[in-house]
MARPAMI-711386 format. One record per residue (C-alpha): residue in one letter; x negated, y negated, z. Coordinates in pm, 1 decimal, always signed. Each point is the difference from the previous one (the first is absolute). Layout:
BEGIN
<rec code="a" px="X" py="Y" pz="Z"/>
...
***
This chain:
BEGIN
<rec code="x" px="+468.0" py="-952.1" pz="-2415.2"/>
<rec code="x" px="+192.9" py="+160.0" pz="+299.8"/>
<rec code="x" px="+7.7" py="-139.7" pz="+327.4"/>
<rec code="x" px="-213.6" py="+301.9" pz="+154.9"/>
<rec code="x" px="-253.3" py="-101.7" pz="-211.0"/>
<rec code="x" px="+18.5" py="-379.3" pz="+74.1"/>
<rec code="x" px="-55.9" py="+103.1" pz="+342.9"/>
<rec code="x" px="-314.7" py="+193.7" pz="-73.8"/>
<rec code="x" px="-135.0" py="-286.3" pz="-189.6"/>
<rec code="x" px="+36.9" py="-186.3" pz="+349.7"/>
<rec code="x" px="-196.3" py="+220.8" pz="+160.5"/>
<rec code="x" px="-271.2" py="-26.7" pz="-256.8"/>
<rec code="x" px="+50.6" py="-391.9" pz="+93.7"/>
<rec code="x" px="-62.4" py="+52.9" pz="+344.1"/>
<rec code="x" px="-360.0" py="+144.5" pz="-92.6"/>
<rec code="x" px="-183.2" py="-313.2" pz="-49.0"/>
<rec code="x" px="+212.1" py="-192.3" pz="+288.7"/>
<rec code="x" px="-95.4" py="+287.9" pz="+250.8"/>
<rec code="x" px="-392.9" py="-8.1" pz="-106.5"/>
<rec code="x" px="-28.3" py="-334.7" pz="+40.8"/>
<rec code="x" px="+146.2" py="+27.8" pz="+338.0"/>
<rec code="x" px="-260.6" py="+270.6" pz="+62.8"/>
<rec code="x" px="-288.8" py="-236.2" pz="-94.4"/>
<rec code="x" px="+117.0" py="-260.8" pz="+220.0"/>
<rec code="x" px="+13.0" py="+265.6" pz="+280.9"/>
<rec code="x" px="-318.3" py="+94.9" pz="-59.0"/>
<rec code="x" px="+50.9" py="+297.8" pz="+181.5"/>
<rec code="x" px="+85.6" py="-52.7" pz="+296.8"/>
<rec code="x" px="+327.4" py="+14.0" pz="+186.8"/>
<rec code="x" px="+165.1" py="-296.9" pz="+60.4"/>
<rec code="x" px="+274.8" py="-272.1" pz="-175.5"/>
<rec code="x" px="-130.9" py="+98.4" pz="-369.6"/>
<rec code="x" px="-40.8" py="+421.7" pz="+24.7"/>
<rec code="x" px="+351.3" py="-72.2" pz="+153.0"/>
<rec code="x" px="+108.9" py="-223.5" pz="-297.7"/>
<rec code="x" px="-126.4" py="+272.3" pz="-218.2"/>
<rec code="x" px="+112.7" py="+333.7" pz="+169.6"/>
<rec code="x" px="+382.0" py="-190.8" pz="-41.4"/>
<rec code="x" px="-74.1" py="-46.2" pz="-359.1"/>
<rec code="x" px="-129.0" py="+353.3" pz="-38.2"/>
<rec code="x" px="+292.7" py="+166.5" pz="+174.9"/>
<rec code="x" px="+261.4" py="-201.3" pz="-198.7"/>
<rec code="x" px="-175.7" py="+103.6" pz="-347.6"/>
<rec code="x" px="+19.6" py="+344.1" pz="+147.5"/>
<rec code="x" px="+365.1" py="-14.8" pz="+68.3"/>
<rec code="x" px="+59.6" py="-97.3" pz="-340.8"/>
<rec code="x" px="-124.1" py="+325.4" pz="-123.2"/>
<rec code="x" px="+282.6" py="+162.1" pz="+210.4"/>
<rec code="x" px="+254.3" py="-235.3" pz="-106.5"/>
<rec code="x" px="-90.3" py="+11.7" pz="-410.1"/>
<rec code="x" px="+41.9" py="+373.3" pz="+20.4"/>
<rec code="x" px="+343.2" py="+13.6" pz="+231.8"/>
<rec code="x" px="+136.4" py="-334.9" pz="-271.2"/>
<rec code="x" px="-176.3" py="+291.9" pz="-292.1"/>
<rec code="x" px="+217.6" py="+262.1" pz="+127.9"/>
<rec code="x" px="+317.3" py="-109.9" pz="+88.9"/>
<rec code="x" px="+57.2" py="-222.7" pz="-272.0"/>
<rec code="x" px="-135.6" py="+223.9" pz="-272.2"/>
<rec code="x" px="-314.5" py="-214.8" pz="-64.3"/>
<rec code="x" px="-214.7" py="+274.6" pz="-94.0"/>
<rec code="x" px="-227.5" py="-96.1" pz="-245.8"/>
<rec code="x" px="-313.2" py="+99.9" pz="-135.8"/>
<rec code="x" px="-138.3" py="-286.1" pz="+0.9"/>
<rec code="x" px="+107.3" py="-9.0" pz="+407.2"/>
<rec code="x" px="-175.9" py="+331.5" pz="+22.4"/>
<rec code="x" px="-384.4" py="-154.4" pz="-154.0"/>
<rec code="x" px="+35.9" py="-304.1" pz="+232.6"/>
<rec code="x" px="+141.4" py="+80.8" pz="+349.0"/>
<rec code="x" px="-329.3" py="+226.2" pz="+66.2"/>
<rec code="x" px="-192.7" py="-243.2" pz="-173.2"/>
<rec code="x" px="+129.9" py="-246.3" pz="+227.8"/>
<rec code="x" px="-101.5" py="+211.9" pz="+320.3"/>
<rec code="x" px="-335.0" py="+63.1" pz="-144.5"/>
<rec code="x" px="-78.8" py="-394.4" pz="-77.4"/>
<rec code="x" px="+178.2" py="-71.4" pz="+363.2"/>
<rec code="x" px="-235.4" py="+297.0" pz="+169.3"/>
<rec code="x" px="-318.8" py="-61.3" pz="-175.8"/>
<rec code="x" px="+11.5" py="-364.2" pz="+98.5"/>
<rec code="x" px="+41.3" py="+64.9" pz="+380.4"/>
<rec code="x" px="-251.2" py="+289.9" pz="-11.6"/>
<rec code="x" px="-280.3" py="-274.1" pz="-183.4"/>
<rec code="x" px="+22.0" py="-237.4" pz="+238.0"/>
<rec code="x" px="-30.2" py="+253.4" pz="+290.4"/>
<rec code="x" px="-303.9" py="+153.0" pz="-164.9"/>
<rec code="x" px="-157.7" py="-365.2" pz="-76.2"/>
<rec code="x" px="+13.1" py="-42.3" pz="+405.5"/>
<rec code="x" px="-179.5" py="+321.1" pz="+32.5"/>
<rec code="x" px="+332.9" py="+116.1" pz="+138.2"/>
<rec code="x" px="+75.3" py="+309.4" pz="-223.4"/>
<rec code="x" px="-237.3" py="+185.4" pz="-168.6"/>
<rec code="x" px="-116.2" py="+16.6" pz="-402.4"/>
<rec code="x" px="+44.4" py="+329.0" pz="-43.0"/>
<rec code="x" px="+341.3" py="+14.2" pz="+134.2"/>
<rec code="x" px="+91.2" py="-273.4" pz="-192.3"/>
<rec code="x" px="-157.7" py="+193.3" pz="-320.1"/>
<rec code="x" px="+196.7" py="+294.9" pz="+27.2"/>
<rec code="x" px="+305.5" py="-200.9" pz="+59.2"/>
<rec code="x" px="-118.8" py="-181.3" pz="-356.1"/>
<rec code="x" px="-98.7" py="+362.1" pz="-132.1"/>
<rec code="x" px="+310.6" py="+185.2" pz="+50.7"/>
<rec code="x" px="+218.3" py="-346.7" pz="-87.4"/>
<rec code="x" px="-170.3" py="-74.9" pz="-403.3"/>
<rec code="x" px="+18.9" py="+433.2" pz="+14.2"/>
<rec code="x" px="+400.9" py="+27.0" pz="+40.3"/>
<rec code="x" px="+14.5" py="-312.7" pz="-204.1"/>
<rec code="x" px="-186.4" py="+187.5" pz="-267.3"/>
<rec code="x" px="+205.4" py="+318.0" pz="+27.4"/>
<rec code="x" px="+326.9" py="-257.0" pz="-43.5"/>
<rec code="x" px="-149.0" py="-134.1" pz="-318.4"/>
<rec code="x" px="-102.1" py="+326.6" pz="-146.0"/>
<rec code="x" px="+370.0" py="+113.4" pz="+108.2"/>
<rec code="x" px="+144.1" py="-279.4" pz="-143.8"/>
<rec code="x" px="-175.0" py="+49.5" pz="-340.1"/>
<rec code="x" px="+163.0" py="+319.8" pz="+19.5"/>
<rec code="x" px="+364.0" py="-165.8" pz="+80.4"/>
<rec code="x" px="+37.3" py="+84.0" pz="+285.4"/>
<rec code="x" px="-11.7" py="-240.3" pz="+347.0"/>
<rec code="x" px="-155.5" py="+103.4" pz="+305.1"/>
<rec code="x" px="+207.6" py="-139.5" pz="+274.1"/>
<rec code="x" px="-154.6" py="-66.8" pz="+369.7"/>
<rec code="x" px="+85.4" py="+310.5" pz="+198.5"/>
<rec code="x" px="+33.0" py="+76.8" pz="+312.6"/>
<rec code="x" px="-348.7" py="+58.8" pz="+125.2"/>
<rec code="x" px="-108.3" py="-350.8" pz="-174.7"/>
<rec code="x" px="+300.4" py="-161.5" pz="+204.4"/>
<rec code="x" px="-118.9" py="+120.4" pz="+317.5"/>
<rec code="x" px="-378.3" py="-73.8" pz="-69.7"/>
<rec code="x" px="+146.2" py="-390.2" pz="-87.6"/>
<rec code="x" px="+188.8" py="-10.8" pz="+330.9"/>
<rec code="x" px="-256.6" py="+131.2" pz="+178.8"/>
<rec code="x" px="-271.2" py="-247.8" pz="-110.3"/>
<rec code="x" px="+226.0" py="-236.7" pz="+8.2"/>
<rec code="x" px="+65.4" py="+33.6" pz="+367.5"/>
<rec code="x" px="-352.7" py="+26.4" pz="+85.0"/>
<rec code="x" px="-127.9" py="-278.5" pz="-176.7"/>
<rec code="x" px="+259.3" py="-207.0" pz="+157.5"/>
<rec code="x" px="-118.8" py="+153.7" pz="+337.1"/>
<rec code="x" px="-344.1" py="-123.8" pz="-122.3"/>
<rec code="x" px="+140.3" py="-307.9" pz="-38.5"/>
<rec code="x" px="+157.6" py="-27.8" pz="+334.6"/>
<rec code="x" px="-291.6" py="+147.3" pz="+197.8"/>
<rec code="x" px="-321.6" py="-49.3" pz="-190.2"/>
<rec code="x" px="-246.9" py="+77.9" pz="+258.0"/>
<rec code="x" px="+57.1" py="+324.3" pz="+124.5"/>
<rec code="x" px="-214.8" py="+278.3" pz="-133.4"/>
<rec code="x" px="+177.3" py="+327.3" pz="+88.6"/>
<rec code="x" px="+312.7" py="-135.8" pz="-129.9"/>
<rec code="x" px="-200.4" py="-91.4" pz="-339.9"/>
<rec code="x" px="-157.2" py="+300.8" pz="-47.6"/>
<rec code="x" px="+359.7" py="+186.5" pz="+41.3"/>
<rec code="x" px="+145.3" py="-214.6" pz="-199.8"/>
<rec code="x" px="-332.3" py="+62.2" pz="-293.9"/>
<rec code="x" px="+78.5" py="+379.8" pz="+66.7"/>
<rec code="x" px="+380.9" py="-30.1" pz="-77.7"/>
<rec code="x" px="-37.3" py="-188.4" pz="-271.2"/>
<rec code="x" px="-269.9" py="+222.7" pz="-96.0"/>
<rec code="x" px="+188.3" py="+332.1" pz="+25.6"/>
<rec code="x" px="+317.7" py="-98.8" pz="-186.2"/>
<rec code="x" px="-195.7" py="-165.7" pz="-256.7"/>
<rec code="x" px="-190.9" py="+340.6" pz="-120.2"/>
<rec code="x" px="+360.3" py="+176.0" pz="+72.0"/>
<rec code="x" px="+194.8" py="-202.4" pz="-247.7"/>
<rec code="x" px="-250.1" py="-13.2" pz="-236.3"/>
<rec code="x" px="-46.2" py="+375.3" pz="-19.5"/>
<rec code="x" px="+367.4" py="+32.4" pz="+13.5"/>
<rec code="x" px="+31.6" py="-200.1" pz="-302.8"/>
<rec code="x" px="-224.6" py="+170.2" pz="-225.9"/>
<rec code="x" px="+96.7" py="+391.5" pz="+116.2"/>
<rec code="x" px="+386.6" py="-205.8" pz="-71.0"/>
<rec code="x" px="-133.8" py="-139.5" pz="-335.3"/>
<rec code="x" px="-306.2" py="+211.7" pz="-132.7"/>
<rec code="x" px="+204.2" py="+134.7" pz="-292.8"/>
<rec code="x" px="-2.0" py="-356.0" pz="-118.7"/>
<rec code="x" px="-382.7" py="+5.6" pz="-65.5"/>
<rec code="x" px="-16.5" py="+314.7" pz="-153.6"/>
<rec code="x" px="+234.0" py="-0.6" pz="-289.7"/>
***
């Protein structure tokens, strides 16, 4: 196993650590969202560090390629749960975050059937960084509800882009 992909298993480590931390903030700001918003931030900076180690050390695998998103996913889904259990971001946000995530998943598995690996592009990268930043803004200012509902709409937004993006990128895969 390379060491980009040690590193992604880390952040998938940092998944249970950071929910916990989330449960024991129950919410609201204070010592524990703190806690957690450090935990999230340095799972997030793993996913920049895996793929920079990836790169410039010729890491590259496949197996690198199913996890890192996975990784984000797992890391993204948790945060947006516990935000929507506090009545903080809404179901059906969180739904078409789930919708478009087990979609592109399937369109990876259908491409890899065919041999061939769908890497993250560029559109998925900037839909992780920008939901990354915003739920760490959550994180650091839970209460404020034009910043939320900003936040909601970019995450929103670049969540239908990428996903579209993929499959007009990808819809050969399904068809032959």
């Amino acid at each position: 196993m390379t060491t980009a992909s040690k590193i992604t298993l880390i952040r998938v480590a940092f998944i249970p650590v950071f929910m916990g931390l989330m449960y024991m903030s129950r919410g609201e700001q204070g010592f524990w969202m703190y806690l957690s918003l450090v935990v999230f931030i340095l799972a997030s900076i793993t996913d920049y560090v895996d793929g920079q180690i990836a790169r410039k050390w010729n890491q590259i695998s496949d197996f690198g390629k199913f996890l890192d998103p996975l990784a984000d996913k797992l890391l993204v889904i948790a945060a947006m749960t516990m935000f929507c259990q506090w009545g903080m971001f809404p179901a059906w946000a969180l739904m078409l975050v789930l919708t478009r995530e087990f979609a592109v998943t399937g369109l990876r598995l259908v491409a890899v059937g065919k041999g061939k690996v769908i890497a993250a592009g560029w559109s998925g990268k900037v839909k992780t960084t920008c939901t990354m930043v915003g739920l760490c803004v959550l994180m650091a200012f839970p209460h404020i509800p034009w910043l939320t509902y900003l936040i909601i709409a970019v995450i929103v937004i670049t969540t239908l882009y990428s996903g579209v993006q993929y499959f007009i990128q990808n819809w050969k895969c399904l068809w032959n």
